[in-house]
C-alpha positions in Angstrom: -47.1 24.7 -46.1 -44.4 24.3 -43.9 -43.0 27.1 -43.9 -46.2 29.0 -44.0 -47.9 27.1 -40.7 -44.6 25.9 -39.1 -46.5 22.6 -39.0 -44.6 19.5 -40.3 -48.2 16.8 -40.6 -50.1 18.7 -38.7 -47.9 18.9 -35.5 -45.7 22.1 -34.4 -42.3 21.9 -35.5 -40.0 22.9 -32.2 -36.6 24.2 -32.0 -34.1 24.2 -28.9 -31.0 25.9 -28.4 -28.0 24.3 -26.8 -25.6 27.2 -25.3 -21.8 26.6 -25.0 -20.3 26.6 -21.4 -23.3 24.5 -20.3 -23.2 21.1 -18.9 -25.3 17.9 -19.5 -27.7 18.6 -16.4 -28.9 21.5 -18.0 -29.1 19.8 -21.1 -31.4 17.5 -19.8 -32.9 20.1 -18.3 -33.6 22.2 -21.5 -34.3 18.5 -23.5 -37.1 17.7 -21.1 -38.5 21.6 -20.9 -39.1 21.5 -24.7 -40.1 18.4 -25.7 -42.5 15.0 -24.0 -39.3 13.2 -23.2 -38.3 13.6 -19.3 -34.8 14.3 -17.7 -34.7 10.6 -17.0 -35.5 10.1 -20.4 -31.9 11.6 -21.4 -29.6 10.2 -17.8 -31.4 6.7 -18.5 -30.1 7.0 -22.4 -26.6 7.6 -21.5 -26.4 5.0 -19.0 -27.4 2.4 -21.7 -24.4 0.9 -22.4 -25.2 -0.6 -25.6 -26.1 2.7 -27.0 -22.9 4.2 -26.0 -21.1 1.3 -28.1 -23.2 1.9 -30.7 -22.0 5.4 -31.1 -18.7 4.9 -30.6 -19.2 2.8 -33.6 -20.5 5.2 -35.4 -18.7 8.8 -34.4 -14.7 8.5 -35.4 -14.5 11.2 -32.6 -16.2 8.8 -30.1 -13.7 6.0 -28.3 -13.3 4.2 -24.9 -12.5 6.7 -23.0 -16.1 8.0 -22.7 -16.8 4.8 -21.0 -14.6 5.6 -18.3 -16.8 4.6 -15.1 -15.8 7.9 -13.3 -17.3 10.0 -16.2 -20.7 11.3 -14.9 -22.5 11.6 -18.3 -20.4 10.0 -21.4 -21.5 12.6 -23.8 -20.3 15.9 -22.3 -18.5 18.1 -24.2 -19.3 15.5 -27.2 -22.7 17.4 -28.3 -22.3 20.6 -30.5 -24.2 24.1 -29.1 -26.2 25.4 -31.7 -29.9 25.8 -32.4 -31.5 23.0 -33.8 -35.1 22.1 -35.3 -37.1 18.9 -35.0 -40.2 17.9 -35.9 -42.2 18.0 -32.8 -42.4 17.6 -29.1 -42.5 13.8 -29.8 -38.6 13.8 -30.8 -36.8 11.1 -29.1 -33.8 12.0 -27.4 -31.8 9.6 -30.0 -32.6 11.9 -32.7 -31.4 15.0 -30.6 -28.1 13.8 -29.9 -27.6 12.2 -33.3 -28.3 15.8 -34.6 -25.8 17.5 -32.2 -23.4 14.6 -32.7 -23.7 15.3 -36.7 -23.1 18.4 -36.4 -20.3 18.1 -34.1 -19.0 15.6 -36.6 -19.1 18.5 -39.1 -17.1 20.5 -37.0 -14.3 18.4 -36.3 -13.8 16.8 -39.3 -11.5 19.6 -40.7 -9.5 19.3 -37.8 -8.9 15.5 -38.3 -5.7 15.7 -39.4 -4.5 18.3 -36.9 -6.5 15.7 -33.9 -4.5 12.9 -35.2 -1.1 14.3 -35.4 -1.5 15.8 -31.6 -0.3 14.3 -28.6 -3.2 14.7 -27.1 -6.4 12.6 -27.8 -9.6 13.7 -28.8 -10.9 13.9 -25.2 -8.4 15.3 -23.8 -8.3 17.8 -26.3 -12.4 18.5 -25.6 -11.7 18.2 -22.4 -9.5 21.5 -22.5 -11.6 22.9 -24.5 -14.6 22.6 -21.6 -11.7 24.3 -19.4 -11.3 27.4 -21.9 -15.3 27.7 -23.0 -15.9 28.6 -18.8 -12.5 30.5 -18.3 -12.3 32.4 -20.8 -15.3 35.1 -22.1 -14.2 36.4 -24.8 -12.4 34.8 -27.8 -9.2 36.9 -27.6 -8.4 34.9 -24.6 -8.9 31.9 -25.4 -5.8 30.5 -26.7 -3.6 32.3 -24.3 -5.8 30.5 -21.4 -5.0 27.4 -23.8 -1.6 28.0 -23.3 -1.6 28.3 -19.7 -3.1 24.9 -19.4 -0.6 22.8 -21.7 1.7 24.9 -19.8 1.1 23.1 -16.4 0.6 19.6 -17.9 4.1 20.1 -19.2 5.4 21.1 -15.9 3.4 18.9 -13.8 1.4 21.2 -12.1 -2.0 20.6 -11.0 -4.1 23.0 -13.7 -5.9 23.9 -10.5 -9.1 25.5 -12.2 -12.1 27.1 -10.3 -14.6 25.3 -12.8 -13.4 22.1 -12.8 -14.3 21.7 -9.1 -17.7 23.0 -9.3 -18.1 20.8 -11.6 -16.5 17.7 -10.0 -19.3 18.4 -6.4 -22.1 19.3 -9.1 -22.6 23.1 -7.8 -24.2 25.8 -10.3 -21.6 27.9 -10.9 -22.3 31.4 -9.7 -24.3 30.2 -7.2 -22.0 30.5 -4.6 -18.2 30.1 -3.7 -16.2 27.1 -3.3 -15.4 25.8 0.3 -12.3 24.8 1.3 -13.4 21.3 1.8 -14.6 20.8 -1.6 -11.4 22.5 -2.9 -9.0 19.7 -1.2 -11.0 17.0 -1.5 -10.0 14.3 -4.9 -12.1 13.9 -7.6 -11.1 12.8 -10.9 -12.8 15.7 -12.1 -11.4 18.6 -9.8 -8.4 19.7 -11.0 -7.5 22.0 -7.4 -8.0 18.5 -5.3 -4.9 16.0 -4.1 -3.5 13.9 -6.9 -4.0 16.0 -9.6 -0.8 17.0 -10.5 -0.1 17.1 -14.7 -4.0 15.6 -15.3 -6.9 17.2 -16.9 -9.6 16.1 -15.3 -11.1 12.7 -16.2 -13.5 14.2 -19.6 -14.8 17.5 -20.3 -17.0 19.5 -17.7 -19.6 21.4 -20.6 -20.5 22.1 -24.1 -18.2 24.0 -25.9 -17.5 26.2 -28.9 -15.5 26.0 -32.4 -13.4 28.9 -30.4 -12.6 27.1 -27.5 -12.2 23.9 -29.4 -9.9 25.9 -32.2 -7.6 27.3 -28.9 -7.0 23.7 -27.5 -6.2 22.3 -30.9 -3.7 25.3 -31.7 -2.8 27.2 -28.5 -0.5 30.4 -28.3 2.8 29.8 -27.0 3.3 31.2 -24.0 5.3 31.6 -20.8 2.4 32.4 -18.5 1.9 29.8 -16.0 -0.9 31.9 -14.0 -4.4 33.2 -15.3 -7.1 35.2 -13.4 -10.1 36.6 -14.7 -12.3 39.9 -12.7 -15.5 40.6 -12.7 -16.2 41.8 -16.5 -14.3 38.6 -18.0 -11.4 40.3 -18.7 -8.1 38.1 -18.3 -4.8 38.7 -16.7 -1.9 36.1 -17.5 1.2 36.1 -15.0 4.6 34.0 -15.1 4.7 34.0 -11.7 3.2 32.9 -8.2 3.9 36.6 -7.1 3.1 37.9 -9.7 0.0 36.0 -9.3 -0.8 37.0 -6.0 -0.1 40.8 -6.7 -2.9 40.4 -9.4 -5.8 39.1 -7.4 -4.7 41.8 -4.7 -4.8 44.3 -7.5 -8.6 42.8 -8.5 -9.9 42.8 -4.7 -8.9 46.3 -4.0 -10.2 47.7 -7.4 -13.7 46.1 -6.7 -13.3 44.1 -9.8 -12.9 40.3 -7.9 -15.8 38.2 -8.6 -17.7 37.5 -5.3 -20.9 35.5 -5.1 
């Protein structure tokens, strides 16, 4: 009957797709447009304190550090993009993000061993991955852009990275470029502000994918220390500051730099 009326006791069953790359406002955004619960609904849920613990409890992948206090929403990058069917409209938003938690559970549990052994914790690790899912387009890039990124923490640079800022002053992006102000001014999250130098920002900026999550774990070794993408996605990696700079020249004179 089911399957016949897509009807689970009478009531339309619903199902919602979570894309990778996107970040927990529109998550909220998509939670409230498909089902009765509201997009205070899902900020007031992840304020609640003793629900957090409660997961953390729960989720091996889950510690402290989403409880930092300069983390805007303690679950991003924690949820897993998929498509995913509930009952009804009348889901709670516990039961959505225990269903994207399981199934990010799933796909981190065959990395366990690989998590535990890394220097790098768990969120740290996610929150490269979040980095690479809105850097890089396509997959072939992925762990090269990884590289880039352990690259810098190793040599104390500031990762400096576009999407990390629009993040950190909560701007759409592609709605528009970055000013300068919002470029030199600190966040924890904004990885081209002052005091950033060797730090990822404070937790991941989006949702992200087994690929991008796959590159942070095991990134290619590299010697690239620049990365720039044009207007298609395609990426160009560079040793260089020159190098670098003859690139995005290179870009703006072939028509391919991205303008908004």
């Amino acid at each position: 009957e089911i399957l016949q009326t897509g009807k689970v006791n009478g009531k339309d069953t619903i199902s919602i797709t979570f894309v990778e790359g996107k970040n927990m406002r529109w998550v909220a955004n998509r939670i409230a447009e498909n089902t009765n619960n509201s997009e205070e609904d899902v900020y007031s849920l992840l304020e609640n304190e003793e629900y957090i613990n409660s997961l953390i409890e729960k989720y091996w992948f889950l510690t402290d550090d989403i409880k930092n206090e300069d983390i805007y929403y303690p679950l991003e990058g924690y949820l897993f993009p998929d498509t995913y069917q509930f009952e009804n409209k009348d889901v709670k938003v516990e039961k959505i993000f225990e269903t994207l938690l399981n199934q990010m559970d799933k796909k981190l549990s065959k990395y366990k061993e690989d998590i535990e052994k890394s220097k790098y914790s768990i969120h740290k690790i996610l929150s490269v991955a979040a980095i690479i899912e809105n850097e890089a387009v396509f997959d072939k890039d992925r762990k090269d852009v990884a590289g880039v990124i352990y690259n810098r923490l190793k040599e104390n640079m500031a990762i400096q990275s576009d999407v990390t800022t629009y993040y950190a002053f909560k701007i759409e992006m592609g709605s528009r470029d970055l000013y300068l102000s919002e470029i030199n001014k600190y966040n924890p999250y904004n990885t081209r502000g002052p005091n950033m130098t060797g730090k990822l920002p404070v937790g991941p900026i989006s949702m992200v994918s087994m690929a991008s999550i796959e590159a942070a774990i095991n990134p290619n070794e590299n010697d690239y220390i620049y990365f720039v993408a044009d207007k298609n996605g395609k990426v160009y990696f560079t040793r260089t500051h020159d190098e670098h700079l003859e690139k995005v020249n290179e870009l703006k004179n072939s028509g391919l730099w991205i303008q908004f």
